[in-house]
C-alpha positions as CSV (number, residue, x, y, z in Angstrom):
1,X,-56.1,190.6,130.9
2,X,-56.7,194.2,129.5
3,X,-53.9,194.0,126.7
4,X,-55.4,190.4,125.8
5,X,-58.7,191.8,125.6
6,X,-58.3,195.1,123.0
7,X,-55.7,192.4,120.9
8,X,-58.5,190.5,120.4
9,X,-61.0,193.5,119.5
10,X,-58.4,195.1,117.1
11,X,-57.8,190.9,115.6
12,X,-61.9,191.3,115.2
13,X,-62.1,194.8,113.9
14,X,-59.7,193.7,111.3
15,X,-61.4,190.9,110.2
16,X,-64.6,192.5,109.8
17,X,-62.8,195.7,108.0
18,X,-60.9,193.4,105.5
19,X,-64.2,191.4,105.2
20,X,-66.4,194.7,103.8
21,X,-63.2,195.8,101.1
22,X,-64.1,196.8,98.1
23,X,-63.4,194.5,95.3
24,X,-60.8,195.9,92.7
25,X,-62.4,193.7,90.0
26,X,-65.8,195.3,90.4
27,X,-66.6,198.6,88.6
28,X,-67.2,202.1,90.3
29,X,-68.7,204.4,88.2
30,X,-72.1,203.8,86.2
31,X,-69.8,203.9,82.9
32,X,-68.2,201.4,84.1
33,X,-71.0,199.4,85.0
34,X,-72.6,200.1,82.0
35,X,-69.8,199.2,80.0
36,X,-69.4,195.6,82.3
37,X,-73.1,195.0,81.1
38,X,-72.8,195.2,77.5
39,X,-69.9,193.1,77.4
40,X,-72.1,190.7,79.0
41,X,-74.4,190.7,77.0
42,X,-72.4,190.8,73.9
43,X,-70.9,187.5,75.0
44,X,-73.7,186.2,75.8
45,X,-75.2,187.0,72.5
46,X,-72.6,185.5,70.8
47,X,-72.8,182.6,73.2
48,X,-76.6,182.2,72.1
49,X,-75.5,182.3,68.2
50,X,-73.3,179.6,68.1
51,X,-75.7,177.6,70.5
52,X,-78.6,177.4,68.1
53,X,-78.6,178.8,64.6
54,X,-82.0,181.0,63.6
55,X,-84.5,178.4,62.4
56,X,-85.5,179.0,58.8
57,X,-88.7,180.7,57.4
58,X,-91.2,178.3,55.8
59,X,-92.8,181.3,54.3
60,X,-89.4,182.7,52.7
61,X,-90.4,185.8,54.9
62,X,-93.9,186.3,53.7
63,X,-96.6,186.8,56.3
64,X,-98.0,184.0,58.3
65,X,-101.5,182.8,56.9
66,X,-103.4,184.6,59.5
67,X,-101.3,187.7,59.3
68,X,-102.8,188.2,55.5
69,X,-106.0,189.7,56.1
């Protein structure tokens, strides 16, 4: 009864170590992370570009009416 008891506390203890294992894929410095976030948002940027070109001026970049005075 013992020896089935502390199998089933070291099957548990394993399950719950393997559970909280850092992920290879994930950065561990701030570089890193740093690094992970501008790629992000370079792609997403990019992502955004193609999506929707910038809508045109009506003004040919002159101030808006109200902006004049």
């Amino acid at each position: 009864m013992r020896t089935s008891a502390s199998i089933l506390t070291l099957a548990a203890t394993g399950a719950v170590l393997c559970g909280c294992a850092a992920d290879p894929r994930m950065p561990e410095s701030s570089y890193q992370w740093e690094r992970r976030q501008d790629r992000i948002e370079q792609e997403w940027r990019a992502g955004q570009a193609k999506a929707a070109p910038a809508p045109s001026t009506s003004t040919n970049g002159a101030p808006a009416p109200e902006d004049r005075f």
